[in-house]
C-alpha positions, 0 to 999 in steps of 0.5 A: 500500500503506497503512503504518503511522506509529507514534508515538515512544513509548508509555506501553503497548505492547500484543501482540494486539488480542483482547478482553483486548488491546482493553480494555486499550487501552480503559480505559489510553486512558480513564486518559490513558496512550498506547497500540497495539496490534500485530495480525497480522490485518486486523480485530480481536477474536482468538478471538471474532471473526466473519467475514462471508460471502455475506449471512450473518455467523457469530459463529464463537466464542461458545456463550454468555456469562456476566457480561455482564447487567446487573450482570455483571463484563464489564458494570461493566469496560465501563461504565468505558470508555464508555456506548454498550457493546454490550448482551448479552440474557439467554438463557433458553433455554440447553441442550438435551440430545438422543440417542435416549433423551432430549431435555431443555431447561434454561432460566433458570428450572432448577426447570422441568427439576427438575420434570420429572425428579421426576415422571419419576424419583420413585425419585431425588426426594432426590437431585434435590433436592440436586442443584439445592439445591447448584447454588443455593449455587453460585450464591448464591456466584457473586453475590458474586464481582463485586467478588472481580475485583482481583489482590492483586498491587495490594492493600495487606496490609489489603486482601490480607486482607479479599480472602483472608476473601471468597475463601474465603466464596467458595470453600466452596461449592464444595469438596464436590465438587472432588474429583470429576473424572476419568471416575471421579470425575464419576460417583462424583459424580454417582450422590451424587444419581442412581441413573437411567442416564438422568439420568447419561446427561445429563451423560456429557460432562463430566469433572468434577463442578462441570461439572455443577452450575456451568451449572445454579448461573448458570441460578439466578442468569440469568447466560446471555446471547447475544452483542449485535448483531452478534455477540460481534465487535461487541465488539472493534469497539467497544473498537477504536472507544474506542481510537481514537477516544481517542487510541490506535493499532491496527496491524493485519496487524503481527507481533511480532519481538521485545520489545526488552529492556534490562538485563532491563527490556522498553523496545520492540518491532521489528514487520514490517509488510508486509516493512517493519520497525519499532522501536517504543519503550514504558514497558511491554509487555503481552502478551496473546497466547499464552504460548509464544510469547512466551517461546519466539520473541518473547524472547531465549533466556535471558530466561526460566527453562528450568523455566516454559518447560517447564511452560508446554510441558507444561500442559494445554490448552483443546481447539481445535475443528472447526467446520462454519458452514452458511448456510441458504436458509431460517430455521433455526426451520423445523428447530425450532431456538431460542436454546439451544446443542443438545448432541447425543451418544450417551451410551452411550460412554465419556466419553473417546470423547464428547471425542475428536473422533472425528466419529463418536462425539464430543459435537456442539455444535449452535447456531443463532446466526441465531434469536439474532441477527436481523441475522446473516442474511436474514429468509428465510435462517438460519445453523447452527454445529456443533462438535466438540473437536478437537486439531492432532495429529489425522489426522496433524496434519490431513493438512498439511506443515510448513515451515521454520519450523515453519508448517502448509502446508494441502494438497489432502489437508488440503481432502479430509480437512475435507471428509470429518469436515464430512460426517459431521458434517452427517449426524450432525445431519440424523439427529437434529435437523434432517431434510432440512438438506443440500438447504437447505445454500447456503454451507459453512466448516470451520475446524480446530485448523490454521485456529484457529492461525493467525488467533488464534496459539494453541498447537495453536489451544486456544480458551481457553488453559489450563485450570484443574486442580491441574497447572496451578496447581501448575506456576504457567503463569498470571500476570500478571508475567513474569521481565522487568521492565515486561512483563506478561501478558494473556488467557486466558494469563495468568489460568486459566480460560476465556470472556470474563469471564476475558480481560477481568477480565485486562486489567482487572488488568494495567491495574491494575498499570500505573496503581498506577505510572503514575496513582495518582489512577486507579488509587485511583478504578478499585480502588475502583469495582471493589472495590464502594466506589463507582459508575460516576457517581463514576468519570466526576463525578471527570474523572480519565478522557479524555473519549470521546463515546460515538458508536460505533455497530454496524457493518452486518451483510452481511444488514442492508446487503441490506435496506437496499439492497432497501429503497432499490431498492423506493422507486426503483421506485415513484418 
């Protein structure tokens, strides 16, 4: 049995090596701090990590990424770390509408689907235009927001200043249509622009305007990409390769205890590894993994304040999901199935019922990550995914048993009931977008909110956290600092907001916060780089960082591995 040999002491301690956890031990390797990283699972990458099947890898997580082109945020975080990140392609088929009235694509170029609408509804032609005229200054807005990515917590007053009058150029954009939201506030909304059902009927799932207006404002400004090769877990496994390969350590199937405080100052963990306990000294703690549970399990009792750990038990979350991942015997283009995510609904239901996760009235996300990724499958086979929101109160908490405690025990009637809402999910989809899929159906996974508690720790197995809202920015549940001195927050716990660019931007700023104490010199260089004073070329000219050779290369696909085995066993044979 493989033990783990922690060193006697680290700079940084880190809770969780999901993409947040994972850059921080990056870029604190790259500023010469030492670093681990605690993982309960055996591989990394938290909620965007892929698991691999048969030949079929499936990137089980990702619908689509923003600010990961070129000149994206997650792009400029990464580059700090190293030269060899993965590369995110640019999407230019993005969104697919379909139910029985309709079938309309929104690509990267929006003024393709504004084109359509005006010849096919004339009567709105005023008010498609300013529809996709504010989506263009959305977008014009969010271009400057790359260099908005610094918590004030690091600034001086000058630069809080300066940050505020950004902010706010930022913001104004925007504020027309923030009030909007609610079932009756996104259709007030929307019928500012549409009288056609049909074009209202477009957006029947949102629940608020911005909803609307923000995926069409990142199509302007080409800020769709699909996951690199491999997936989107090819990114965990390159921040674990920097990480290690300068110098840090990840501990995988480890779980927290506890964070050892003394005189209200965090100094440590104590981890189980396989029944073996350790105690694990440390300058700072960073906890990028769900909020209750650190606070309410990994914590002693009167460390934090009751009223946060209400409102943290009270806030509102990102719905978890129940996801239906299918390997094909066949390309999933046979189904005429392309690079964007289908979005199949009946839009004559209440908007409430599209977002249930009633299988048979619920919204289905319908995403064929094989036509994206070549490498995910065989040439001759495809891989499906289908989600719909899903919550862990549902079916009688999905039919399980709860331990002692307070653990999910999935049973026979837990198998029976995924068994029976994946059913009426493949139907769903066979009926409307992919006629004849059950006969090509070779493999088949069903996770529920259950399966995503328990490989990411989530509260109720939320995909993204806490979501952005009033409530929750009045009851303050997101920050980077906590009431213990040295321990800070990461992820999407710690920032409201959901997606990659959220998690990584956290980890960028609680690195922050620790090089401002720890190494100025980085610190000053890293704040100006991001602030958009200076380029990536003065940040490596500077030999502040450690070296890294840049050697990662992409971990096989299970289908890449066949390949290469046929293709050694054909050369065999005519040897």
């Amino acid at each position: 049995m493989r033990k783990i040999s922690p060193k006697t002491h680290y700079d940084v301690i880190i809770i969780g090596a999901g993409i947040s956890g994972l850059t921080s031990s990056a870029l604190f390797r790259r500023a010469g701090l030492s670093c681990c990283v605690i993982e309960m699972n055996s591989i990394p990458g938290g909620s965007i990590q892929g698991f691999k099947r048969l030949s079929y890898r499936f990137d089980s997580a990702i619908h689509w990424i923003n600010n990961c082109g070129p000149n994206g945020l997650v792009t400029r975080i990464f580059k700090i770390v190293g030269k060899d990140q993965p590369i995110a392609k640019e999407q230019k088929r993005i969104r697919r509408f379909v139910c029985d009235d309709f079938d309309y694509l929104i690509t990267n170029n929006p003024e393709e689907i504004k084109a359509q609408w005006l010849e096919e509804f004339p009567k709105d032609k005023k008010g498609i235009n300013r529809f996709f005229r504010d989506a263009k200054r959305l977008s014009k807005s969010f271009e400057n927001h790359t260099y908005l990515s610094r918590t004030m917590d690091t600034m001086n007053l000058f630069e809080k200043a300066i940050h505020g009058l950004k902010m706010l150029k930022f913001v104004i954009p925007f504020l027309p249509h923030i009030r909007f939201e609610g079932t009756e506030g996104v259709e007030k909304g929307l019928r500012r622009y549409f009288k056609s059902e049909k074009l209202l009927n477009v957006f029947a799932s949102e629940s608020d305007l911005l909803s609307c207006l923000v995926p069409i404002a990142w199509a302007y400004s080409k800020d769709f990409q699909v996951p690199p090769q491999g997936g989107s877990q090819s990114y965990a496994e390159w921040l674990a390769y920097v990480t290690e390969q300068t110098g840090g350590d990840i501990f995988y199937k480890t779980l927290v205890n506890k964070i050892i405080v003394e005189n209200k100052t965090a100094v440590g963990v104590e981890v189980d590894h396989r029944g073996t306990v350790h105690k694990i000294n440390g300058k700072y703690v960073v906890a990028a993994c769900d909020a209750e549970t650190l606070f309410e399990k990994m914590l002693p009792s009167d460390a934090i304040p009751a009223k946060l750990k209400e409102n943290l038990s009270n806030a509102e979350l990102y719905a978890s999901a129940f996801t239906v991942a299918l390997g094909l015997d066949c390309p999933a283009e046979n189904f005429g199935l392309d690079e964007e995510i289908i979005y199949l609904a009946d839009p004559k239901l209440d908007r409430k019922d599209l977002g249930s996760g009633d299988p048979h009235k619920s919204g289905i996300h319908v995403l064929a990550s094989s036509v994206r990724d070549k490498t995910l499958a065989l040439p001759e086979h495809g891989t499906l995914t289908l989600f719909i929101p899903a919550w862990m109160d549902m079916f009688n908490h999905w039919e399980c048993e709860m331990d002692g405690q307070g653990n999910y025990i999935r049973g026979e009637k837990y198998v029976a009931l995924k068994e029976k809402v994946a059913d009426i999910v493949i139907d769903r989809v066979e009926s409307k977008v992919a006629p004849g899929l059950r006969k090509h159906i070779v493999y088949c996974d069903i996770a529920t909110p259950v399966t995503h508690l328990r490989y990411t720790g989530n509260k109720d197995g939320s995909m993204m956290g806490q979501r952005p809202g009033k409530e929750n920015y009045k009851a303050k549940v997101a920050s980077y600092k906590t009431p213990i001195k040295n321990l800070l927050r990461s992820g999407h716990w710690a920032d409201l907001g959901g997606g990659i660019p959220i998690a990584i931007k956290s980890a960028l700023n609680t690195t922050l916060m620790v090089l401002q104490k720890e190494n100025k010199a980085v610190f000053k260089l890293l704040a100006k780089y991001m602030d958009g004073k200076t380029e990536i070329d003065e940040v490596y000219a500077s030999g502040l960082l450690t070296p890294y050779d840049n050697s990662w290369k992409p971990v096989a696909t299970p289908a890449q591995k066949t390949i290469l085995l046929r293709e050694k066993r054909e050369l065999e044979a005519k040897g």
